[in-house]
N, C-alpha and C positions, 0 to 999 in steps of 0.2 A: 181689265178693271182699273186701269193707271188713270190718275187724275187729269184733267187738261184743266189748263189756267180756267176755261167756262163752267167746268163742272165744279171746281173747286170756290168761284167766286157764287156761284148759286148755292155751296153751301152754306158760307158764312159771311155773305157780303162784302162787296166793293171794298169800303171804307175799314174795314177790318183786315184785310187782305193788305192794303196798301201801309195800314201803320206796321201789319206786324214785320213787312218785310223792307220798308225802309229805316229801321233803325239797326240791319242786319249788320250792315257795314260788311269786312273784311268775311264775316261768316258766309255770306252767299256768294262767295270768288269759293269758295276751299269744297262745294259739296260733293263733290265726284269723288264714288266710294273705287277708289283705287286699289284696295285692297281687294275687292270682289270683283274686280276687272283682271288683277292682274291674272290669271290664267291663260288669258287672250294672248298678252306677252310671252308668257312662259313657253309657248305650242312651240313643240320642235327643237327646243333647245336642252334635251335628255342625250347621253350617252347611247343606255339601251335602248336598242330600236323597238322594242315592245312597247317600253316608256313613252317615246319623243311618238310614236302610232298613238296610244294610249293619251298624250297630251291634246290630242287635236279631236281626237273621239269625243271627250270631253264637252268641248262646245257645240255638240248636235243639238237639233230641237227635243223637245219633248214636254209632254203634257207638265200646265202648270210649272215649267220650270222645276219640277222634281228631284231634276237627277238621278235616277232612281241604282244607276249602275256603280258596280263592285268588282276590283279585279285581283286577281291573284298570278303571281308569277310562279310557273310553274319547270322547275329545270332550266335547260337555257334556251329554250325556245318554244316554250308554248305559254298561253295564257287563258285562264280561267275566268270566266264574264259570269258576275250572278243580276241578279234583280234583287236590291234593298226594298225587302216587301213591307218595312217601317214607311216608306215615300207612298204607299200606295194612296189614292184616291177612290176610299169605300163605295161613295153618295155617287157618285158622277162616273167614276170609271169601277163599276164591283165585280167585276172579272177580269181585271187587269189588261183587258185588250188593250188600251190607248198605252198606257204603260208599256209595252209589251210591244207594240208600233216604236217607243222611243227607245227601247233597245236596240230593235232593228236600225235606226238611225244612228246610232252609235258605233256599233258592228259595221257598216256600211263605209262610215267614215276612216273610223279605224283602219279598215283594207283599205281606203284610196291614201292613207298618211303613210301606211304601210308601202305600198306602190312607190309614192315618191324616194323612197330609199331600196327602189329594187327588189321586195320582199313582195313575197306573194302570200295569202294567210289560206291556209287551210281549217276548214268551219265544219264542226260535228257540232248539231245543236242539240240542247237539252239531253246531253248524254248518260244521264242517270235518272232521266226524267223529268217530270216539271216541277217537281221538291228539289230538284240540284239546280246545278249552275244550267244559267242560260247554254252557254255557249262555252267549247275548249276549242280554242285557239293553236295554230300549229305554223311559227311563222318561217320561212322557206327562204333564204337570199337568191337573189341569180335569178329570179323564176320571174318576174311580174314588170309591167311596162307603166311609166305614170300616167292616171287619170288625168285627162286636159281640163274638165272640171275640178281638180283639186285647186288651178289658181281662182278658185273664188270663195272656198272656205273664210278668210277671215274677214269677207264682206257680206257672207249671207247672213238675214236675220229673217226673225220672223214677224211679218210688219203688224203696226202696232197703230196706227191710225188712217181717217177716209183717205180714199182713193180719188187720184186729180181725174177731173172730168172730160177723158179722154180715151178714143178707142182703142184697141188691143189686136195691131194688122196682121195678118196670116202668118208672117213672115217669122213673126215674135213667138206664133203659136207652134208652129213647125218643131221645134225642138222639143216640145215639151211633152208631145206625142207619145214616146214611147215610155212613158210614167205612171200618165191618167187618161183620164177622158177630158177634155177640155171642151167647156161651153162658154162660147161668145155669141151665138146664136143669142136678139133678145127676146124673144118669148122665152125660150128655156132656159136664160138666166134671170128674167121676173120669177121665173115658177121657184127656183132656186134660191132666191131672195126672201120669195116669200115662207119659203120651208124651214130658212135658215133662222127668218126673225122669229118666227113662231116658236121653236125651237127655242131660242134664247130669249125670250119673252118669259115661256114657261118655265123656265131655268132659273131664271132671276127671280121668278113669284113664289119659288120651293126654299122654302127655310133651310131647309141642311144642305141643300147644294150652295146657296146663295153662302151660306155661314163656312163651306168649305173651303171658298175663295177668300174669305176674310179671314180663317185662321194662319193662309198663307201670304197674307200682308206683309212688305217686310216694309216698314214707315222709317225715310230717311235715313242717309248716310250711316249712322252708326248700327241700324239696324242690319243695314245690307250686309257692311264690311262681316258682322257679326254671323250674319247668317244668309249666304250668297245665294240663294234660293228662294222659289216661291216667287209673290209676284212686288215685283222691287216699285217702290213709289216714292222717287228720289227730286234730287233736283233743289236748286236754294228755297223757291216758292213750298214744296212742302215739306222741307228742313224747319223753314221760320213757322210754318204753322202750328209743325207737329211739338217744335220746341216750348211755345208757348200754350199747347195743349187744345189746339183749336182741330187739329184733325188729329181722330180718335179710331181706333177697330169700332169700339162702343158704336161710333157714328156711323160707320160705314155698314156695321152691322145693321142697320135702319133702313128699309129697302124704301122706306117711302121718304127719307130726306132729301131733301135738294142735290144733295152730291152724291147720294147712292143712283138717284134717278138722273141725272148729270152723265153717271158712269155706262149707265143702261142706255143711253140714246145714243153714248159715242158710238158701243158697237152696231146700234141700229145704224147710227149713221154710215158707219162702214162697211155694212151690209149691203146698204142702198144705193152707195157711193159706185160700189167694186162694177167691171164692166166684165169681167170674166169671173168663170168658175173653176174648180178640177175637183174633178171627183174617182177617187180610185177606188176600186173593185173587185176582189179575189174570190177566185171558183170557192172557196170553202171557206172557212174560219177557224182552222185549227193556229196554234200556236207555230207553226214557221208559217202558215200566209201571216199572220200578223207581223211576224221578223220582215219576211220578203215585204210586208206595206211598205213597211218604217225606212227596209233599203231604199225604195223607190220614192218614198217622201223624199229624202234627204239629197236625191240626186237633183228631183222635181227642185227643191229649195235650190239648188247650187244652179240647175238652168235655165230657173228665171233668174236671179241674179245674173247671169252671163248675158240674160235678151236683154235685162235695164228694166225687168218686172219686178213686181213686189208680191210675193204670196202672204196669205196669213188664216191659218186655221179656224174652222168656225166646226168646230165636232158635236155641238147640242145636239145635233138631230140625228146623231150617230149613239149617241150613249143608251146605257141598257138601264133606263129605269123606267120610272109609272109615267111620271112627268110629261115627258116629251114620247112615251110613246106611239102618239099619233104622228107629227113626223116622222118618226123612227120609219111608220108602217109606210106612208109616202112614197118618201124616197127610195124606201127598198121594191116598191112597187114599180116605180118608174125606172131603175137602173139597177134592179136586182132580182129580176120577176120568175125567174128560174131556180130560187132560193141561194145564190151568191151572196158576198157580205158587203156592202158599204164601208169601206174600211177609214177612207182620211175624204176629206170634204172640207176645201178651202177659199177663199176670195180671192183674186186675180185681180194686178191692175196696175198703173202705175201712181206714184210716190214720192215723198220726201224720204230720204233716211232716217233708219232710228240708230238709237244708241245700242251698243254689245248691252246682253244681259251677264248678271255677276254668273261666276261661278264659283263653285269649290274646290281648291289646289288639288292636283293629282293626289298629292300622297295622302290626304284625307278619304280617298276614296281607294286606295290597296289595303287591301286584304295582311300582305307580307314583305310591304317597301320600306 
């Protein structure tokens, strides 16, 4: 839902856009929320290896930028993973699967940060249930070899705009095989396309989903720094707007203004743009296929990044509400027809880069550090 300079100029016009940010001066050199990045920095540089594991965990994907993970240190070598069920996403994710997929991407990460210091993590999930901790952690030295995908952690993101108009050769797809299902076929990525837009069409016209992503607005630099989380909408251009009071939640909450509907056609556009798909699938839907999704997202993330691909999530026609239940029913017809689960459903393609999203410093998120 991030603004692009077109969306934002069809909110409030040219001519207002241009004064309110040429009289920025020195303000639009300084907007880079640095304090909501620095985590990025911090990865790896802990003592305890749970920690410095724990630091790089941290920057996995996950729904809406939530963060929804909690850790506790536990004696000298185990650790304690929960799910902050304050982060959940009622409207859009109301049985916590997507959530639940970002923990798996967290836990994932964690064992390969883990790896790179020789530690191998032994994993009991949900061992008191699904009212406890996700996850007890048990980590091992001596035991474990490094991931060759961990050199790509602090280049993966999760991309954020259309895709350049170019195909996606065999060669690229070959890796990614053992994650998802990967469509580059284009009949089956039309079909795809069109599941997806439909899907987030119906998404954006539902007031409490639409109102759920505006409550996690974080508008310019000082909001980031504030609160690293949610969906960051930074940058000098709407620093100087929001400063002067020209972009508003009030306004974005307006699904039919120029820059809500601005926002709505970027990701059409990136819908339509994208030349590949993935779509990953598990025999059931209990709570570890949703961990095991999240595992396999966050590899899928790290080896496209390694091909020079760009992934980026499009879950509308995966979520469990009224809305978009006709999608829902779709897709799981075409790639679930045996009653499997539709688990992560993303765009493929290549790209420009985007920027790190903020985060929240490790020790805000222990439990007992």
């Amino acid at each position: 839902m991030a603004l692009t300079r077109r969306k934002t100029l069809g909110l409030i016009g040219g001519g207002t856009i241009l004064a309110a940010t040429a009289t920025a001066g020195t303000f639009l050199a300084t907007r880079t929320p640095h304090k909501a990045l620095a985590p990025w920095d911090m990865a790896g540089t802990y003592v305890d290896a749970r920690m410095n594991a724990l630091s790089f965990a941290l920057l996995a994907p996950n729904p809406h930028n939530r963060q929804p993970w909690l850790a506790e240190l536990r004696g000298q070598n185990t650790v304690q993973i929960y799910r902050d069920k304050a982060r959940d996403l009622p409207v859009t994710d109301p049985y916590g699967r997507q959530l639940t997929i970002g923990m798996g991407c967290f836990l994932e990460l964690m064992d390969m940060a883990a790896a790179q210091m020789n530690i191998a993590v032994e994993t009991v999930l949900f061992p008191q249930g699904e009212d406890g901790p996700v996850a007890e952690c048990i980590f091992k030295p001596n035991a474990s070899q490094p991931d060759p995908l961990f050199a790509y952690v602090m280049e993966r993101r999760s991309h954020k705009e259309a895709f350049e108009d170019r195909k996606i050769p065999n060669t690229a797809v070959q890796p990614l095989k053992p994650y998802a299902h990967i469509a580059t076929d284009l009949a089956e990525v039309e079909t795809l396309k069109r599941i997806a837009q439909t899907a987030w069409l119906a998404e954006a016209a539902t007031p409490d989903a639409w109102q759920e992503s505006v409550d996690l607005l974080r508008i310019g630099k000082a909001e980031i720094n504030a609160q690293p989380d949610g969906i960051d909408i930074g940058g000098p251009m709407m620093d100087s707007l929001a400063a002067v009071g020209l972009f508003t939640r009030e306004a974005a909450a307006d699904v039919n203004n120029a820059g809500s509907q601005g926002a709505i056609q970027d990701t059409v556009d990136a819908i339509t743009s994208a030349h590949g798909f993935v779509v990953q699938i598990s025999a059931q839907n209990t709570r570890e296929d949703q961990i095991a999704a999240g595992r396999d997202w966050l590899r899928l993330n790290l080896a496209t990044t390694a091909a020079g691909l760009k992934l980026r999530p499009v879950s509308q026609a995966l979520q469990e509400y009224e809305a978009v239940s006709d999608p829902y029913t779709e897709i799981h017809k075409l790639y679930a027809p045996g009653g499997e689960t539709v688990q992560m459903l993303g765009l493929l393609g290549y790209g420009t880069d985007v920027p790190r999203t903020p985060r929240w410093p490790l020790e805000t998120k222990m439990l007992n550090a």
